[in-house]
N, C-alpha and C positions, 0 to 999 in steps of 0.2 A: 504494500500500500504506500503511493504517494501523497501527501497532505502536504502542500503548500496553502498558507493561512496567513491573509492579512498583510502579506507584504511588502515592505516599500524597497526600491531599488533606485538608485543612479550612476553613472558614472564621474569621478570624479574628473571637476572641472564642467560640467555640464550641468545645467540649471533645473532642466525638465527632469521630471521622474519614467524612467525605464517602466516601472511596478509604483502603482502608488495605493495601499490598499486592495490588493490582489489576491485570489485564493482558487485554488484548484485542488480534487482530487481523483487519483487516476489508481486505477484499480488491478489483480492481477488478470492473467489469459486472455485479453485484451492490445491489439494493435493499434495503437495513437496516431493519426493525421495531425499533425498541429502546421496548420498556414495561417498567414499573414502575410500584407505586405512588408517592405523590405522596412527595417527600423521598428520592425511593430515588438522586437522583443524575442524574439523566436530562439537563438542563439541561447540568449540573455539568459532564458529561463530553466534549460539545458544546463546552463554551467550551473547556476543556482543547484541544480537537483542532485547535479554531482559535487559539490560543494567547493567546486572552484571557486564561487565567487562568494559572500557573504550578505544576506538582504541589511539594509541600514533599522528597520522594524519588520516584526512579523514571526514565522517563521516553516523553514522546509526538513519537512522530517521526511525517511527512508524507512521504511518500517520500525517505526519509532523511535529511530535516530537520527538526531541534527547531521543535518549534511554536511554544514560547513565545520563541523569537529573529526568531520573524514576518521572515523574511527576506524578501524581492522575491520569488525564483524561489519561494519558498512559495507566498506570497498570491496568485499571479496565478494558479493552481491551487487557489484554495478559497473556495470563498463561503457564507455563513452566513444562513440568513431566522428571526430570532429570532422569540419567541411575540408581543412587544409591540414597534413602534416607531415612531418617528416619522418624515414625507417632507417633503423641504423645501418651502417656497413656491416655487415655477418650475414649470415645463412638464415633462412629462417627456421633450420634444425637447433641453432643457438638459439635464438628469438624467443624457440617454444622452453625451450630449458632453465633460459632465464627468467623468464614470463609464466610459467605455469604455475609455480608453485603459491603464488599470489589469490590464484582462484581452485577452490578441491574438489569441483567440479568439473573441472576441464577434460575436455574430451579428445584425445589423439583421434579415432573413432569420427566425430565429428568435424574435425579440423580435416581431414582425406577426403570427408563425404564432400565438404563444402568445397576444397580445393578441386575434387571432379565433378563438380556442376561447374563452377567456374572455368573448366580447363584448364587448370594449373598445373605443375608437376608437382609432387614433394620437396623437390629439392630446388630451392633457390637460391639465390642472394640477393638479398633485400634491395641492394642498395642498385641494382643495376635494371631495377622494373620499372615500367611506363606510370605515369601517374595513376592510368587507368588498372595496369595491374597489380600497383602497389595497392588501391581502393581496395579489391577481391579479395589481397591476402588479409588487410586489415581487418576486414568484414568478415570471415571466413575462423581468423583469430576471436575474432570477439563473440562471434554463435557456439565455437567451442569452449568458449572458455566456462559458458553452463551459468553465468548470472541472472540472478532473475529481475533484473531490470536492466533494458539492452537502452541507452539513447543514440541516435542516429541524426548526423547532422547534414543535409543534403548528400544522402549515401552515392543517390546515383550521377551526381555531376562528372563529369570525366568518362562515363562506360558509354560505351556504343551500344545500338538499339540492341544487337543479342547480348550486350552482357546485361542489359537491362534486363531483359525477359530471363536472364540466370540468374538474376539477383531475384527476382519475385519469387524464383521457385525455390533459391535455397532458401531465403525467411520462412516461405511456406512449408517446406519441411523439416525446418528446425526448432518450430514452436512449442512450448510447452505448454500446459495449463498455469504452472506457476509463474509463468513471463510474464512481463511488461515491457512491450517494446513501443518508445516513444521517437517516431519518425518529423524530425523537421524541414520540410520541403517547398518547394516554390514547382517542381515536374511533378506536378500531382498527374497525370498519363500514366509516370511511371508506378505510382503506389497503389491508385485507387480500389483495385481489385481486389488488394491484401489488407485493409483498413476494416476495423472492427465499429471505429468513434470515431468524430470527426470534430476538432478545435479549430476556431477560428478567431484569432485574434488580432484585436484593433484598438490602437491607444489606449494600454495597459488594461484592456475587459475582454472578456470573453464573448463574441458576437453569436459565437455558437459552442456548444457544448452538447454532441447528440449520437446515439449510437445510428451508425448506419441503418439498421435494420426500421428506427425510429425514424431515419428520414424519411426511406423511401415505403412506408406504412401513410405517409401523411402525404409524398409528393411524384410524379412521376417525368418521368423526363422524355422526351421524342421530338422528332422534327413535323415540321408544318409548313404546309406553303401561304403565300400573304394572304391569297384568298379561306385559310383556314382560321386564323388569327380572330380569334373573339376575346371577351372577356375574362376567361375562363383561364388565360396565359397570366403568368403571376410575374415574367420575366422570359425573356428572349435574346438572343440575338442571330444576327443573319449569320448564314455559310452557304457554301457551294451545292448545299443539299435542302435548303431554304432555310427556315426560320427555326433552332436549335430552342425548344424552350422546356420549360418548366411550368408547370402543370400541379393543381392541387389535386389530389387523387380521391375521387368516392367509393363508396361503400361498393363491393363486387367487382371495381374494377383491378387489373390486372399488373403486378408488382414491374416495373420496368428497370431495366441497370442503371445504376448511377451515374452521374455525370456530372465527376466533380469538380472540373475547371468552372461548369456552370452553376453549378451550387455554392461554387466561394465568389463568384462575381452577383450573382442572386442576394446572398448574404449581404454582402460587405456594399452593394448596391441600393437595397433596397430597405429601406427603415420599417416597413409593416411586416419583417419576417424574424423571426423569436425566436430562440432558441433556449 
């Protein structure tokens, strides 16, 4: 269980509040969408959970411990694959050697499954992979490493369209009931289909806070042409297939797939939509 409660946040030298009065909680076996535009906090709140950063009031606890006191029993339950970093010169045989014993969960098992959905070999050196395949290994390290709360910060920036579609299927075969995997992203295409809940936040609130299965119970998505367009459309916009909208859904009619680039444009658009 995550329990962020009341938190104020800034950085220093900067006047506005990142978090002013903020609370969230996020739950286990559960996959997290958290979008926003850019600045809205998204990072921010990420390092908060991992207790990189420290809130100035409030406070984020980890299954009942403060994050920002990074205790042991925390950390060996959390692991964090940020947007940008950097892998040391060694193998990644060393990597796992030095790196494992930090988490008593970790899976060799799991770390091969992942590296062959990826197409990776066993044996690397860290230091001589492409951005994009340094992303797989680090990704690939942190499914094995068996915590139950995974954060994810724009995972899939750098992968080309198949590593994308390898990356959806090693999350999805790596999940457990007791996980919590909290994905922060701006290519919702790439996530949308592995997403349990969907956060959307805007100048330090929560625009939305809703499980998927709660959306699309209440909303339905499809295309229309101009001469379709009634009342009845809660939010639109044009494409090459006509008019992409968004639709309140009734009673007996028929559950449609998500469509989450239009549902966080919908949201963050449109002030008569609650969440």
């Amino acid at each position: 269980m995550i329990d962020v409660k009341n938190i104020q946040y800034k950085y220093a030298g900067q006047k506005e509040q990142v978090f002013d009065n903020f609370s969230l909680q996020l739950s286990e076996n559960n996959i997290y969408g958290l979008l926003g535009k850019n600045g809205t906090g998204k990072s921010t709140l990420l390092y908060l959970i991992a207790g990189l950063l420290r809130p100035g009031k409030g406070s984020v606890r980890v299954n009942g411990y403060e994050s920002f006191e990074r205790r042991p029993e925390m950390l060996k339950e959390i692991f964090i694959v940020p947007e940008e970093f950097d892998m040391p010169s060694m193998s990644l045989d060393q990597y796992v050697r030095i790196n494992q014993p930090f988490y008593p969960q970790f899976s060799r098992e799991v770390l091969r499954n992942c590296l062959n959905d990826f197409e990776l070999p066993d044996s690397l050196k860290l230091n001589e992979l492409s951005m994009g395949q340094k992303k797989k290994v680090f990704m690939s390290f942190a499914l094995a490493a068996g915590t139950r709360l995974l954060l994810m910060d724009e995972p899939t920036n750098g992968l080309d369209i198949p590593s994308k579609a390898q990356f959806r299927r090693t999350i999805a075969n790596n999940m457990s009931d007791d996980r919590i995997l909290l994905i922060s992203t701006h290519q919702v295409h790439d996530v949308e289909s592995l997403l349990d809940h969907i956060l959307i936040l805007s100048q330090n609130r929560l625009l939305c806070d809703s499980s998927v299965s709660d959306v699309l119970s209440r909303y339905q998505f499809d295309y229309r042409m101009p001469s379709e367009m009634d009342d009845s459309v809660i939010y639109s916009e044009p494409t090459m297939h006509g008019n992409a909208v968004m639709v309140r859904r009734n009673d007996g009619e028929g559950e449609t797939s998500l469509n989450l680039e239009l549902f966080f444009n919908a949201v963050t658009n449109n002030k008569n939509i609650n969440f």
